[in-house]
N, C-alpha and C positions, 0 to 999 in steps of 0.2 A: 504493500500500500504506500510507504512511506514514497518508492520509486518509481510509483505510476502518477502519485500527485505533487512530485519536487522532492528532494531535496530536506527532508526533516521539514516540510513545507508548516505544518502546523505542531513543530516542538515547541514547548513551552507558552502557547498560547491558551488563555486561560477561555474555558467553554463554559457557559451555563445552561445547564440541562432543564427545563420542566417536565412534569409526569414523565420521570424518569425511574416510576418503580417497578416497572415493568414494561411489557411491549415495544413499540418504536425507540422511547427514549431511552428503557435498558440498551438497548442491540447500540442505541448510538453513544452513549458514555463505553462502551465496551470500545467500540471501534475509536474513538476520541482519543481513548489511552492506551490502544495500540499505538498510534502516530504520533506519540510521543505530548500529547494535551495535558495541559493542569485542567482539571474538570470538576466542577457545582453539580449536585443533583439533588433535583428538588421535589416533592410531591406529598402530599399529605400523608402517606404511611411511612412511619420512619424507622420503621421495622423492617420493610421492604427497603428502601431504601438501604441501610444497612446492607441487607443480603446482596441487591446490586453491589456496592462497594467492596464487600469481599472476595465476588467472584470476578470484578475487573483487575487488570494485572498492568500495570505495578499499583498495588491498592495506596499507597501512600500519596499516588497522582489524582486523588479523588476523597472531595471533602462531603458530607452529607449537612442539607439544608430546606428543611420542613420550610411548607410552603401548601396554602391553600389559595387559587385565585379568588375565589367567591369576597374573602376580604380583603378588599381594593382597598382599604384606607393602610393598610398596611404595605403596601409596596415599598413606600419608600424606605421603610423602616429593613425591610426585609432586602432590600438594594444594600444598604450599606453593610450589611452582613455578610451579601456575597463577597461585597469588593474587599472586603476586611481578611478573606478567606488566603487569596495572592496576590492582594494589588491593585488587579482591574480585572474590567470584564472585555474579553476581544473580542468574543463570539458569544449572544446570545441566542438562545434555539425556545423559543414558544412554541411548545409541543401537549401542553397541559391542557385540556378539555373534556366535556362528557359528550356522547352520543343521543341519539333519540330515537324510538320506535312506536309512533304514537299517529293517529291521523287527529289533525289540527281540531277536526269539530269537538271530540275528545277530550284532549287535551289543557287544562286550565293556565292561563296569564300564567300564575307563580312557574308550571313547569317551566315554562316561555323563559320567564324572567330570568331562572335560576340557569338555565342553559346558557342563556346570552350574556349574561351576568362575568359567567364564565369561560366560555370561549370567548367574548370578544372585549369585555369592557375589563375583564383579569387582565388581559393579554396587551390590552393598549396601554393599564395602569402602571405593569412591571415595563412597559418596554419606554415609558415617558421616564419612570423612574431611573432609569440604566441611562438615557441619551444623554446627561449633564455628564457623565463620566467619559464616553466614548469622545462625546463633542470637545472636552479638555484635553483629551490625548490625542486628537486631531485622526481617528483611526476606529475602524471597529465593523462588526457585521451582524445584521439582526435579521435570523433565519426563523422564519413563521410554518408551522407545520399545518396548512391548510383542508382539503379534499379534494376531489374532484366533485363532489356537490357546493365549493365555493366558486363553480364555474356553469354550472345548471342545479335543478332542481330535484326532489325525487320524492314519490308519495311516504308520507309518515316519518319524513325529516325536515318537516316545514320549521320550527327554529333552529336547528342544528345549520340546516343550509342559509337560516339568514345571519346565523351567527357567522360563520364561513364566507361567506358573499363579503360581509361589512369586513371583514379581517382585508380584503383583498384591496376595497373601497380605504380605508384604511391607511395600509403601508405601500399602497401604490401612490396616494398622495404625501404620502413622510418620504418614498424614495427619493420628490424632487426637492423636499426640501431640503435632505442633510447631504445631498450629494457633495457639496461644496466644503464640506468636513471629514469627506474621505472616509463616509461612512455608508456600508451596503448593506441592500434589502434584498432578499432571498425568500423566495415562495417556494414551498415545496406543495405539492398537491397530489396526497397518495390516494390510490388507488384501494384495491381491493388488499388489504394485507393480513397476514394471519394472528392477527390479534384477539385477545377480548374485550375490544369494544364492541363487539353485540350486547355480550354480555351484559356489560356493564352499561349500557346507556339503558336511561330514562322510560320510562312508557309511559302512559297518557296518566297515571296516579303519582307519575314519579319514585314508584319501584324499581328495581332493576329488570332489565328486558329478561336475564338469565336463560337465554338463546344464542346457541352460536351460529350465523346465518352462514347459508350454504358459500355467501361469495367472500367471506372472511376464511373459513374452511381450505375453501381452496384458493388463497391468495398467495401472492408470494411471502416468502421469509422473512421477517424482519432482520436478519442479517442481511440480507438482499438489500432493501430496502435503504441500511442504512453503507452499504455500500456505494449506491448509488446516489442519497444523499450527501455523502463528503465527496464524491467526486462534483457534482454540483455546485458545493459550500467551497469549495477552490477556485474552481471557475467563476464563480461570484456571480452566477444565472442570474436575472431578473426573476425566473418563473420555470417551475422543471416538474412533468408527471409523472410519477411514480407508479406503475402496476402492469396491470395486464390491459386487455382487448374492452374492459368499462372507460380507460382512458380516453381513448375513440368517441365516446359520447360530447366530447367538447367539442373534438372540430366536427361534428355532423349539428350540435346544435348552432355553430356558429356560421357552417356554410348548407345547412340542408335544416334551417327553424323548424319547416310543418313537417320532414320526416322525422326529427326528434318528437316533435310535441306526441305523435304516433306514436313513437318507439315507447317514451317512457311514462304513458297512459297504461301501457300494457304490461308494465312492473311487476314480477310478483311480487306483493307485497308480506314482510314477513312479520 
């Protein structure tokens, strides 16, 4: 890895991971400290969290740092913590969010709230909190772990995807702002991965869905995934999709609207 992406390209460059106690953001604090990263990982179980840190190598490269987005007033509080950990932060990864499986009639405001709460209003509060640091050291990169439903729509992810949408809406307008501070915006937009976010997201009561959906099952790897992610996070992408043949749903809705609007009317939905 180290020879495919430079040169010790990302040694010593400190990373901060969100929902990193598992799935996507485990696989990528793993790979982070392969390539030689000082690495943050943060997510509300710090028990998990923990077990990530012992099983990544060299564990002395990797601090653990509890973190809930839902309390936004605490970002900044929770900033100065990380920075406090090596320094600074060069690389932030907003990766922390819930899912949903719910059809909107369903569905009540607070689910709404608590979703968006968290994927997008968590995720703008830690990354406003981080910019004064980056913008001082004249250098930095703020990698957003988005979907491929922040680029269309999909039955009984109606907050999930306007959570994702706004994320996009978002850091595609902070791109043009902190350009000029030699600071990058990175979309990642995965696909179908083998996670348990079925599982774990939301349904119309705000219980856990505790389904693993057919296209998470057969998705790629989250080692895959996060392979493919730091070859991205080097190239310093605008916008990069991650998965299989569901990625394909962007550009048909982008150059073929009424075949999508077809296509994804006719959803299973799970």
């Amino acid at each position: 890895m180290k020879s495919q992406y430079g040169a010790y390209f990302f040694k010593d460059k400190v990373v901060w991971i969100t929902g990193a106690s598992s799935g996507i953001g485990k696989s990528l604090a793993s790979a982070f400290c392969k390539v030689g990263a000082k690495v943050i990982i943060s997510a509300r179980n710090i028990d998990n969290l923990n077990k990530v840190k012992n099983e990544c190598l060299p564990s002395e490269s990797i601090k653990v740092l509890p973190i809930d987005l839902e309390e936004i007033n605490k970002a900044e509080d929770v900033t100065k913590r990380a920075i406090s950990c090596f320094g600074k932060i060069d690389i932030l990864i907003n990766n922390a969010g819930i899912s949903q499986r719910g059809m909107a009639v369903d569905t009540g405001v607070e689910i709404d709230k608590r979703i968006i709460n968290t994927n997008l209003l968590g995720t703008i509060a830690l990354t406003k909190a981080v910019l004064p640091n980056m913008i001082a050291q004249e250098s930095g990169q703020i990698v957003t772990i988005s979907s491929v439903l922040g680029k269309f729509g999909a039955p009984t992810r109606t907050a999930y995807s306007a959570s994702k949408h706004g994320l996009h809406g978002f850091f595609d307008s902070l791109r043009a702002e902190i350009y000029k501070h030699n600071i990058n915006i990175t979309m990642l937009c995965p696909g179908y991965i083998k996670t348990n976010i079925s599982l774990n997201a939301l349904d119309k009561d705000g219980k856990p869905h505790n389904k693993l959906d057919e296209g998470q099952a057969n998705g790629i790897s989250t080692e895959e995934f996060a392979k493919r992610a730091i070859a991205a996070i080097y190239k310093k992408k605008n916008e990069a999709y991650i998965g299989g043949i569901e990625c394909g749903g962007i550009y048909l809705k982008r150059f073929f609207p009424r075949i999508f609007a077809w296509v994804i009317r006719r959803v299973k939905i799970n």
